[in-house]
C-alpha positions in Angstrom: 174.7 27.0 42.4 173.3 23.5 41.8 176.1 21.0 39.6 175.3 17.7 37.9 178.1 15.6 37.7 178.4 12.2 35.4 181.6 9.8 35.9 181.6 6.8 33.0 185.6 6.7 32.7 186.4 3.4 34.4 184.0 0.5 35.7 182.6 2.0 38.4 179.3 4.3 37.6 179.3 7.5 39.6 176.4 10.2 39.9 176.4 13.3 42.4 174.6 16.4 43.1 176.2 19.5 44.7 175.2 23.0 45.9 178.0 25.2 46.1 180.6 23.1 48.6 177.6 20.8 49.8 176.9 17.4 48.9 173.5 16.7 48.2 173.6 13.3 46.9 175.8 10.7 45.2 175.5 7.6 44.1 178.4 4.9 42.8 178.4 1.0 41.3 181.0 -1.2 40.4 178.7 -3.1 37.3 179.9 -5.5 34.9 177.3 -4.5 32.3 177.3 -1.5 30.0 176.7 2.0 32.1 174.2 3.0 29.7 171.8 0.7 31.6 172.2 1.9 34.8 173.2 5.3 33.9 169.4 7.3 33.8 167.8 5.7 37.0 171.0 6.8 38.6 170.8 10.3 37.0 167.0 10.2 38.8 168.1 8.5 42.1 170.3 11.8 42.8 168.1 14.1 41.7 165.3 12.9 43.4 167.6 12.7 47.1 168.9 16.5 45.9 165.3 17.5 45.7 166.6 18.6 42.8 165.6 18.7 38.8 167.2 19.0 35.6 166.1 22.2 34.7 167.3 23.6 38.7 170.9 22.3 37.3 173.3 25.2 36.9 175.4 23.2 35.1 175.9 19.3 34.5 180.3 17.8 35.2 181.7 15.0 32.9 184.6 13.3 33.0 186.5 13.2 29.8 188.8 10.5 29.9 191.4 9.1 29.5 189.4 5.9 30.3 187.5 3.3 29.4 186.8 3.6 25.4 182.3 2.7 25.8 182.4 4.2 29.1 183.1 7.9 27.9 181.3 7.5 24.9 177.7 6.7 26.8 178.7 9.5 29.2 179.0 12.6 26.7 176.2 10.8 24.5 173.9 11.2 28.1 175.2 14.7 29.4 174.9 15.6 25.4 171.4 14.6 25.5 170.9 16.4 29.0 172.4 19.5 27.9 171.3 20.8 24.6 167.3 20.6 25.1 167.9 22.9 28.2 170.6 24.6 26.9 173.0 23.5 30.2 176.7 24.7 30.3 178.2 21.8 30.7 182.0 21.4 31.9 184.7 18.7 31.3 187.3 17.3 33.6 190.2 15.0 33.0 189.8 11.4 34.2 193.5 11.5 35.7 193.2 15.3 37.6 190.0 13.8 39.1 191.9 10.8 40.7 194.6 13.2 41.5 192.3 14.6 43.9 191.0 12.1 45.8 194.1 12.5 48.0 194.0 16.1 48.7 196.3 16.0 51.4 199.2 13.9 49.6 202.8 15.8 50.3 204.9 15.8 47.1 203.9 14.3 44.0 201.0 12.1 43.0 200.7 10.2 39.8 197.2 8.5 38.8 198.2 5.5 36.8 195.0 4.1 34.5 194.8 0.4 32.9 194.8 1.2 29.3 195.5 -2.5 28.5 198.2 -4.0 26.6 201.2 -3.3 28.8 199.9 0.6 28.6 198.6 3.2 31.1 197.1 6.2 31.2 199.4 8.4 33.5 200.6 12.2 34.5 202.2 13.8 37.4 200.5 16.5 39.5 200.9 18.3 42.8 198.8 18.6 45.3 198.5 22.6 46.5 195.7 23.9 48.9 193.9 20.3 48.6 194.0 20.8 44.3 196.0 18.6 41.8 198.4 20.8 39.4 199.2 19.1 36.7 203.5 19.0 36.2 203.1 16.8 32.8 201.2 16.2 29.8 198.3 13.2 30.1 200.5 10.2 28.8 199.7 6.8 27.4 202.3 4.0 26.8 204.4 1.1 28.1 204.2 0.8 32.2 208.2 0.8 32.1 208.4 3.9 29.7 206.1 6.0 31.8 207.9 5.4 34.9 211.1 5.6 33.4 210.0 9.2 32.5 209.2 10.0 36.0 212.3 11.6 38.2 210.6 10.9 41.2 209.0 8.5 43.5 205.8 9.5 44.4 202.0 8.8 45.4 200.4 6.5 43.2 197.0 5.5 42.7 194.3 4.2 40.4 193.1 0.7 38.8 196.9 0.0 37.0 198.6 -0.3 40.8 196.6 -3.4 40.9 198.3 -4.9 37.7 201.5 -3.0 37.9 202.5 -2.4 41.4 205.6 -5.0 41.4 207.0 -2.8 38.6 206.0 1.0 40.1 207.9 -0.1 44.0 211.0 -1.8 41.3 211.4 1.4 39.9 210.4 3.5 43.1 211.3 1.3 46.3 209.7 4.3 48.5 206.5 5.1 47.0 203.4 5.0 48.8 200.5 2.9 46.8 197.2 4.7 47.9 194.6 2.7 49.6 192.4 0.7 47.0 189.3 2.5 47.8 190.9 5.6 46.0 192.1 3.8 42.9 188.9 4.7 41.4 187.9 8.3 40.1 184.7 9.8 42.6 182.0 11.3 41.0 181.5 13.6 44.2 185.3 14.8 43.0 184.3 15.4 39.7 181.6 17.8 41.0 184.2 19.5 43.4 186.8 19.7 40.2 184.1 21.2 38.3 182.7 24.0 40.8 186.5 24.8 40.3 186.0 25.4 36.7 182.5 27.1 36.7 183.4 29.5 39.2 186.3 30.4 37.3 184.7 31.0 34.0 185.3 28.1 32.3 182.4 26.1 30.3 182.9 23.9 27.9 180.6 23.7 24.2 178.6 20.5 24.2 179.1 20.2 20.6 182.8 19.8 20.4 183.4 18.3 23.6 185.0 14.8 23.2 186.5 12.1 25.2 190.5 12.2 25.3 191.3 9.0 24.5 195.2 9.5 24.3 195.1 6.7 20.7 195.9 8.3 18.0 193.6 8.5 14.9 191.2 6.4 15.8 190.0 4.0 19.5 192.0 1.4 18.7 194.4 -0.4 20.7 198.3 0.8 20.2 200.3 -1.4 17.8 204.1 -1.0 17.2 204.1 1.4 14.2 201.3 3.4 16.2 203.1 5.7 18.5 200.9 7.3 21.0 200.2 10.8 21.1 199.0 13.4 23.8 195.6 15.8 23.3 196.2 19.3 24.0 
């Protein structure tokens, strides 16, 4: 069982090839220009260290979102494009389950937080059980202060908006741990594991109706006072 998996959601560009629990190859930039110029030489860079090809791939990983509005967009558009010619299952994951994981052995709870710009963050609260995030809330996007002031707990945070926001997580939760900077970013060789999860359970995705969860409401734009945000099921 050979898996594809694509990560667009945030500024760094991830591509990784595994067979069954086995990395074959990966490859990740930080870039300041679009993905969708780097994106297909890294697609071939993997494939060609997996000693791989497209039509060996069992199925090709994406990461949904919440993230970065251009980012997700070129990264369905390219699995999209990948999957419907060779008719490959493809299977979506969660930008914030994927950073969830990247501390498997975490003890308690672990909350991703995501710059969504404007004050706002991408957030939710998981557990960590057997080395898997379970998700305890709903994916949420609003004010730094409201989302923490939702949270009962202190716990392990990560992701891009502990840069920005750190004074105002440890002001609300003195004793939280702020993960390491090297895992504030979501892994495309975790995206591959999350989705092995999936495929092995039965779960695909249609290519057709898959779409980023961008947390806004109606539309991409940014959240403006008589906009409430909203939560995707």
């Amino acid at each position: 069982m050979t898996l594809l998996a694509i990560e667009t959601a945030t500024r760094q560009l991830g591509v990784a090839a595994i067979d069954g629990e086995r990395l074959l190859a990966s490859y990740e930039l930080l870039a300041e220009h679009p993905h969708a110029v780097e994106l297909p030489g890294a697609v071939s860079r993997v494939l060609q260290a997996a000693q791989t090809t497209l039509e060996q791939i069992d199925a090709i990983v994406v990461d949904i979102g919440p993230g970065s509005f251009t980012g997700l967009r070129i990264g369905l558009a390219f699995v999209k494009a990948l999957a419907f010619p060779r008719r490959t299952p493809v299977v979506g994951i969660p930008s914030l389950d994927v950073l969830a994981a990247n501390v498997p052995f975490a003890e308690g709870w672990v909350s991703p937080v995501l710059d969504a710009k404007q004050q706002n963050i991408y957030t939710a609260l998981f557990q960590v059980r057997d080395g898997r995030p379970v998700k305890q809330s709903e994916y949420l996007l609003g004010p730094v202060d409201e989302m923490l002031e939702q949270m009962k707990q202190a716990a392990v945070f990560l992701g891009d908006g502990c840069a920005r926001y750190r004074d105002q997580i440890l002001g609300r939760f003195p004793r939280a741990q702020i993960a390491a900077p090297e895992l504030w970013l979501p892994r495309a060789a975790t995206l591959a594991r999350l989705g092995r999860d999936r495929w092995l359970a039965g779960e695909r995705d249609d290519p057709a109706r898959l779409v980023p969860m961008y947390l806004y409401p109606f539309d991409c734009s940014v959240r403006g006072p008589d906009r409430p945000t909203s939560v995707l099921p």
